[in-house]
matplotlib code that plots the C-alpha trace (Angstrom):
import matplotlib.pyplot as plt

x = [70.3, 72.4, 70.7, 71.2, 69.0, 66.7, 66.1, 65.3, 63.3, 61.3, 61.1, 60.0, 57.2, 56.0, 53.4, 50.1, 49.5, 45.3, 42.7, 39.2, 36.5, 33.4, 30.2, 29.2, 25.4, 23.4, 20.8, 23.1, 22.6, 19.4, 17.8, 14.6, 11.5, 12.8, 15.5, 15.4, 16.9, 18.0, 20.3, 21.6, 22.5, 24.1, 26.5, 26.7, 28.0, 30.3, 31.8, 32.5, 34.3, 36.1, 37.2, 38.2, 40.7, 42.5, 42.9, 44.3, 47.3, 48.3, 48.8, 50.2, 48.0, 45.0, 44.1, 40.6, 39.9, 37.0, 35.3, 33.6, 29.5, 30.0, 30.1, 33.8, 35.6, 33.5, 34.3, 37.6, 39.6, 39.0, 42.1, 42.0, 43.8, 44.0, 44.9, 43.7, 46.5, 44.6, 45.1, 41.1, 38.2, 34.8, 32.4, 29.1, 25.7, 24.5, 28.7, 28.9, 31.9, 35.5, 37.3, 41.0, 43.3, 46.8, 48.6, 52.1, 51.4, 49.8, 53.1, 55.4, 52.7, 52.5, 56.4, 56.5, 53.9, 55.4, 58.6, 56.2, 55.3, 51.8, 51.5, 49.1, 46.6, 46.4, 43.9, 43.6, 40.2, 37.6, 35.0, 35.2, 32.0, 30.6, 31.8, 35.0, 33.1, 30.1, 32.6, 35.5, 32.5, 30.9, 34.1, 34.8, 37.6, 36.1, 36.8, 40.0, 41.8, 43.4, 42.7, 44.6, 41.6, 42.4, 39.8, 39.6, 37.4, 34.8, 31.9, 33.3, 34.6, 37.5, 37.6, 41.0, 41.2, 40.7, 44.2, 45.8, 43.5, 45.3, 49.2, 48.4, 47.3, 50.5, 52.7, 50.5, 51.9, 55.4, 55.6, 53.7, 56.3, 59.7, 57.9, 58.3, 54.5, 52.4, 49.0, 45.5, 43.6, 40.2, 38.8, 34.9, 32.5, 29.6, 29.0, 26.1, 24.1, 23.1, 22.8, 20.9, 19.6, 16.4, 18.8, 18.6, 16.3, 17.7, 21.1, 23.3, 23.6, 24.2, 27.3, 27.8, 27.8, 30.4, 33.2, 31.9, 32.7, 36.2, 37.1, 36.1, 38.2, 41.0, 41.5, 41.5, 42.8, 39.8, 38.4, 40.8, 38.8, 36.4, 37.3, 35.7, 32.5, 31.6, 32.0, 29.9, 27.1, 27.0, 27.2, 30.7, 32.1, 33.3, 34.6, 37.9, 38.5, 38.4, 40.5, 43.3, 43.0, 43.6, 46.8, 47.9, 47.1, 48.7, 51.4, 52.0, 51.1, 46.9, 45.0, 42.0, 39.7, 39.3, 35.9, 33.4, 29.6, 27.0, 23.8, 21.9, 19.2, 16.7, 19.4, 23.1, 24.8, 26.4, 29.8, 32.1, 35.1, 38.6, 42.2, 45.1, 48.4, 50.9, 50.4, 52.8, 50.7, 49.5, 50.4, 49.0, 51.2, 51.8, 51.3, 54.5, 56.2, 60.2, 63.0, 64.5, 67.9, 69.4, 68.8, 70.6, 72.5, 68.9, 67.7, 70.4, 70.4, 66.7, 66.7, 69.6, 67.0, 65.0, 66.7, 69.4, 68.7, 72.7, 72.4, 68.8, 70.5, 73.3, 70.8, 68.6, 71.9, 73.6, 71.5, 74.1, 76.6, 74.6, 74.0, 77.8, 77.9, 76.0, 76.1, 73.5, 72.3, 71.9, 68.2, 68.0, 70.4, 68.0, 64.6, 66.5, 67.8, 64.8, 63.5, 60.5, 59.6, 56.5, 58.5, 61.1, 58.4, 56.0, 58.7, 61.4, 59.8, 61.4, 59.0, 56.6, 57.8, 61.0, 59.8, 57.3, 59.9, 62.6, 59.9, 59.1, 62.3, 63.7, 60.6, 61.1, 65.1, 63.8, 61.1, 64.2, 65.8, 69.3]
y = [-20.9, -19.5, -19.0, -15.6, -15.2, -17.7, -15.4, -12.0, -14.4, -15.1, -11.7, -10.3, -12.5, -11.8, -8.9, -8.3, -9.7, -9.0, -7.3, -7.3, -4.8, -6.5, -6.0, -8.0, -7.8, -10.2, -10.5, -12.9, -15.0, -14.9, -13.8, -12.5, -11.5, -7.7, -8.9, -8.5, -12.4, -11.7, -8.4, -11.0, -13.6, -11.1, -9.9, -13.6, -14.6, -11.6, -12.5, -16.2, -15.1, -12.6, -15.6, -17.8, -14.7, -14.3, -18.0, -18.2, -15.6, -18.5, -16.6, -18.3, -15.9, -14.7, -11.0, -10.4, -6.4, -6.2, -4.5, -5.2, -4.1, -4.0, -7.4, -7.4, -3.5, -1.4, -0.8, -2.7, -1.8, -0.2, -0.1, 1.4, -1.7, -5.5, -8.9, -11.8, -14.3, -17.5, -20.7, -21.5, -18.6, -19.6, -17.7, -15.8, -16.0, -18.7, -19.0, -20.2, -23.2, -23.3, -21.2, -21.6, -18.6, -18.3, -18.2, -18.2, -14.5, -12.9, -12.2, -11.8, -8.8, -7.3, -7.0, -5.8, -3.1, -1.9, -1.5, 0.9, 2.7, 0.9, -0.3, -3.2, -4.7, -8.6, -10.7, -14.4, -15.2, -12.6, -14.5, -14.0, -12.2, -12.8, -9.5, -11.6, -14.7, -14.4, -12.4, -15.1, -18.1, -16.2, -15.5, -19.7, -20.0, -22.7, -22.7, -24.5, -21.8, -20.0, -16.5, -13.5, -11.4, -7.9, -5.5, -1.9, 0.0, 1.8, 2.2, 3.5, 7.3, 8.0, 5.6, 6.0, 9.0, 7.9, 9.4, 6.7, 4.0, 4.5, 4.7, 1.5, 0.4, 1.2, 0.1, -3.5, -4.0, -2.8, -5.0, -8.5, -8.2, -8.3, -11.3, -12.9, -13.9, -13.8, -12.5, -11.3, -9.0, -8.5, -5.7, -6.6, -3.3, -2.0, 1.3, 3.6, 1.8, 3.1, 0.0, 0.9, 4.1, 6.0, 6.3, 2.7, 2.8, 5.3, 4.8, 7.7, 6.0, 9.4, 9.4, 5.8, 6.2, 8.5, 6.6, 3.5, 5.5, 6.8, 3.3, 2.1, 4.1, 3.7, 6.8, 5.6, 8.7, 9.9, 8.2, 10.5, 13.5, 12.2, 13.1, 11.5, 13.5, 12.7, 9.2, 9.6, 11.5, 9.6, 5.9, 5.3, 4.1, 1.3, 2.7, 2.5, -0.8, 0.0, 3.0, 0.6, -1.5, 1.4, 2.4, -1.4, -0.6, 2.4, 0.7, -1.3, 1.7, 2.8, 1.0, -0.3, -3.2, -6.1, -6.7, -4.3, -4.6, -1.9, -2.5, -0.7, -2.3, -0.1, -0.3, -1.3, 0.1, -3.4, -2.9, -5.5, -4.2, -6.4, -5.9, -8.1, -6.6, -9.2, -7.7, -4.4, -0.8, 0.1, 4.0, 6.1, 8.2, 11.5, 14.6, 16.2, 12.8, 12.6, 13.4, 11.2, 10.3, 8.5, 11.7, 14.3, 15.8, 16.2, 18.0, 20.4, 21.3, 22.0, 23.9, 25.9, 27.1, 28.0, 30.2, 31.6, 34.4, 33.4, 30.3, 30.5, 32.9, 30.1, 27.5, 29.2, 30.6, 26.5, 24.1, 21.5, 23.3, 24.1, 20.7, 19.5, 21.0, 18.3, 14.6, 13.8, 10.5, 10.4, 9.9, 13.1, 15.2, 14.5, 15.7, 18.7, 20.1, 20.0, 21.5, 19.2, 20.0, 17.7, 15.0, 15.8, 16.2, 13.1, 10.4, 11.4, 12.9, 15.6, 18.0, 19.9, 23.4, 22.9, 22.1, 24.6, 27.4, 26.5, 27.2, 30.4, 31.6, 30.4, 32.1, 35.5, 35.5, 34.8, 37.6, 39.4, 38.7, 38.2]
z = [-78.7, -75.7, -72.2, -73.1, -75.9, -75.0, -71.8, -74.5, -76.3, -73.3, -72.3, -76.1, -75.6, -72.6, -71.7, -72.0, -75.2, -75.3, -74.0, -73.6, -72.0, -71.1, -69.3, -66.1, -65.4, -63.5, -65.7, -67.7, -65.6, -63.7, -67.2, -65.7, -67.2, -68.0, -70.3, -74.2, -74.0, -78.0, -76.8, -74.2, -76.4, -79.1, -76.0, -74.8, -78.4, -79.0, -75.7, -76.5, -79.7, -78.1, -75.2, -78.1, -79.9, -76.7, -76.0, -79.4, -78.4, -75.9, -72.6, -69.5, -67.2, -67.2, -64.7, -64.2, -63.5, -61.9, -58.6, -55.5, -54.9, -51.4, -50.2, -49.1, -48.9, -47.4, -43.5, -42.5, -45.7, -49.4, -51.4, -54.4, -55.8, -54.2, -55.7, -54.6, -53.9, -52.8, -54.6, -54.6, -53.6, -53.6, -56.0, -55.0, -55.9, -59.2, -59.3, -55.5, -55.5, -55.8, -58.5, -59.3, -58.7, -60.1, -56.8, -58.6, -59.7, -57.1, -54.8, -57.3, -59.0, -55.3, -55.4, -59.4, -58.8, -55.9, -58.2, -60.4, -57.3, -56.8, -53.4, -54.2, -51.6, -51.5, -49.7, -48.9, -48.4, -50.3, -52.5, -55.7, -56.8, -60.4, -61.7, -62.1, -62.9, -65.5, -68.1, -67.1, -67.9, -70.8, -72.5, -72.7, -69.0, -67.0, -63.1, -63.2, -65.1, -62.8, -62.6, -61.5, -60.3, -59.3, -57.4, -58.3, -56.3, -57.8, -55.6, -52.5, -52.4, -52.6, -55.5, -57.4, -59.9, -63.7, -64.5, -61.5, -62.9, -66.5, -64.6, -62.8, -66.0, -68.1, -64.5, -65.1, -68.5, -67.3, -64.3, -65.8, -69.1, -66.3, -64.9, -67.5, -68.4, -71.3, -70.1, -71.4, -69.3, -69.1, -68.0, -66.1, -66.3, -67.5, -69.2, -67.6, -64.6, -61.2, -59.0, -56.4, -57.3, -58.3, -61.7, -62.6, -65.4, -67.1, -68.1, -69.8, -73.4, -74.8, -73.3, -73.7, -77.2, -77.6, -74.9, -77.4, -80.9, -79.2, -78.1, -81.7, -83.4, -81.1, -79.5, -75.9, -74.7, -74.7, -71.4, -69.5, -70.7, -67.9, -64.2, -61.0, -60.9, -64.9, -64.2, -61.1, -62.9, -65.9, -64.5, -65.5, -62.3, -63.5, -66.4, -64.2, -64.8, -68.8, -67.7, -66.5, -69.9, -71.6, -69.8, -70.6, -74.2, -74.3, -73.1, -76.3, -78.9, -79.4, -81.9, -82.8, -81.7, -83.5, -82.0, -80.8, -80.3, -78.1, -76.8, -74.8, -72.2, -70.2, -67.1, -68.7, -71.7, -72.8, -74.8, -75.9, -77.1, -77.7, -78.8, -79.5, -78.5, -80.0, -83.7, -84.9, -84.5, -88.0, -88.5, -90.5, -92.8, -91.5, -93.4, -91.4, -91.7, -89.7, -91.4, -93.4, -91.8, -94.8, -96.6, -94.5, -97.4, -99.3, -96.4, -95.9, -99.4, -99.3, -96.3, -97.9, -100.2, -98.0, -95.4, -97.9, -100.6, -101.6, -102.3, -103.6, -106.3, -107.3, -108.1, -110.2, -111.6, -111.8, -110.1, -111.0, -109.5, -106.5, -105.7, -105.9, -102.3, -101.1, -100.8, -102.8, -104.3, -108.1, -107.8, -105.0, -107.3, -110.8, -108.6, -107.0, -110.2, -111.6, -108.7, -108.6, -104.9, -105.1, -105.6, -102.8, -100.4, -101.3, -102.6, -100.7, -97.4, -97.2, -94.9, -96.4, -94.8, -96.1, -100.1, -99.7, -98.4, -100.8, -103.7, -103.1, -102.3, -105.9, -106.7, -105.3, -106.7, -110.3, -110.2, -108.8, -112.1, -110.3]

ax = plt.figure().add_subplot(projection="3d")
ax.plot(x, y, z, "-o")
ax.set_aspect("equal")
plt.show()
């Protein structure tokens, strides 16, 4: 293999590769009194197997998305977007001690992103809360694996907009595939809660349920529909971090998740939701599929039909001779002279305005009589 094409190889490889949108919550890990401790367990579990998918797609790197609850950004700076480019940070609360960071990509991601247009924050000596920590535990990544963790702000007006939150998102998965590494991102926020609010009890799981049944299906696109004040009404602040998975999705072709569970607890909507970006997009067939380019001559002489009384009138006169003004395959010739249009359009793709058109124009010259 020359340098050459083991340097595409690299490259083809690299990228976010998988992606995971998980919940954060507390109670996993103080599991008080209030908790249904079998919904936890159900989340805890989907979480682990959704940990042990991504680890199977082999990434080199691993970016955390997840945001701050006021115990760093609040008065001397709120970016919309910072990186944490310590070797070590020391986690908060039941996570307090030394967690590994992956220094090597911090810098270099500041300099990519800017390159996208994305002026990206950094800091040196934040703690790491356990917003970043109980999904990175929970999904199976012990404290030694380094981490890329990346704070998107979501608390503090003026947060970013969901429609930047999905460009920084599809700028991510630009600017981590030039650097050459293989990544999974998760993405580290709950559905509906109201921390600190007369709201807490009573999370939106109305709404919940449809984001959930959108992101199920695939149709990611859909978060967008949501602008600052829906999020803010409904408890989706921290959709944004989802938001910026779904731009890194979207980045790589929509599709559906492999995993996705929701449950909803008096004061969190819980949804786990995963997808693996290494495998082709699986499209649908299209009812208007594209035009087929191997058959041009097929498609001229269809169309023909269709826009010209003339020519209309010398096929149903001589369909063989007709078609000797084409190229025409012997296969595309047989169907075409016997004017099976059903054929044309379903085995040969030819588009369905085209077939349809031609029809009734052979139609209207034969009840012509000419």
């Amino acid at each position: 293999m020359t340098l050459q094409q083991h340097t595409r190889d690299s490259i083809d490889r690299a990228g976010i590769v998988g992606v995971a949108a998980v919940p954060h919550a507390p109670q996993f890990l103080s599991m008080p009194e209030t908790e249904d401790h079998g919904q936890v367990a159900r989340v805890r579990a989907a979480m682990a197997a959704l940990g042990a998918r991504l680890r199977a797609l082999k990434p080199d790197c691993v970016i955390v998305l997840s945001n701050d609850h006021g115990d760093h950004f609040v008065t001397h700076s709120v970016a919309p977007f910072c990186v944490h480019a310590a070797e070590r940070a020391d986690g908060m609360h039941k996570h307090r001690g030394a967690w590994a960071l992956d220094a090597s990509c911090a810098y270099p991601l500041v300099r990519a992103m800017g390159d996208e247009s994305f002026d990206l924050a950094f800091t040196l000596d934040a703690k790491i809360p356990t917003s970043f920590t109980i999904p990175y535990e929970f999904m199976g990544f012990d404290r030694d694996t380094p981490m890329t963790a990346i704070f998107v702000n979501a608390y503090v007006p003026p947060q970013p907009s969901p429609l930047r939150c999905h460009a920084f998102g599809q700028a991510l998965a630009r600017a981590v595939k030039r650097m050459g590494r293989r990544a999974v991102l998760i993405a580290s926020g709950g559905l509906s809660h109201y921390p600190g609010t007369v709201h807490y009890p009573k999370p939106d799981v109305d709404t919940d349920r449809v984001l959930f049944e959108q992101m199920k299906a695939g149709n990611l696109a859909h978060l967008l529909a949501y602008d600052e004040a829906a999020l803010d009404a409904t408890g989706n602040v921290e959709l944004r971090m989802t938001l910026v998975a779904a731009g890194a999705i979207a980045s790589a072709g929509q599709r559906k998740p492999f995993i996705a569970e929701f449950e909803p607890s008096w004061h969190h909507t819980y949804a786990v939701l995963g997808w693996n970006l290494s495998l082709p997009v699986e499209r649908a067939s299209l009812i208007y599929p594209a035009l087929p380019p191997t058959r041009v001559g097929l498609v001229r002489a269809v169309q023909t039909l269709r826009v010209d009384g003339a020519a209309a009138r010398r096929f149903v006169k001589d369909p063989s001779a007709y078609c000797d003004s084409f190229a025409l395959a012997a296969d595309e010739r047989a169907a075409l002279i016997a004017a099976d249009f059903d054929a044309l359009r379903d085995r040969f793709d030819i588009h369905a305005l085209l077939t349809a058109g031609a029809l009734a124009q052979l139609r209207i010259q034969r009840g012509n009589g000419r």
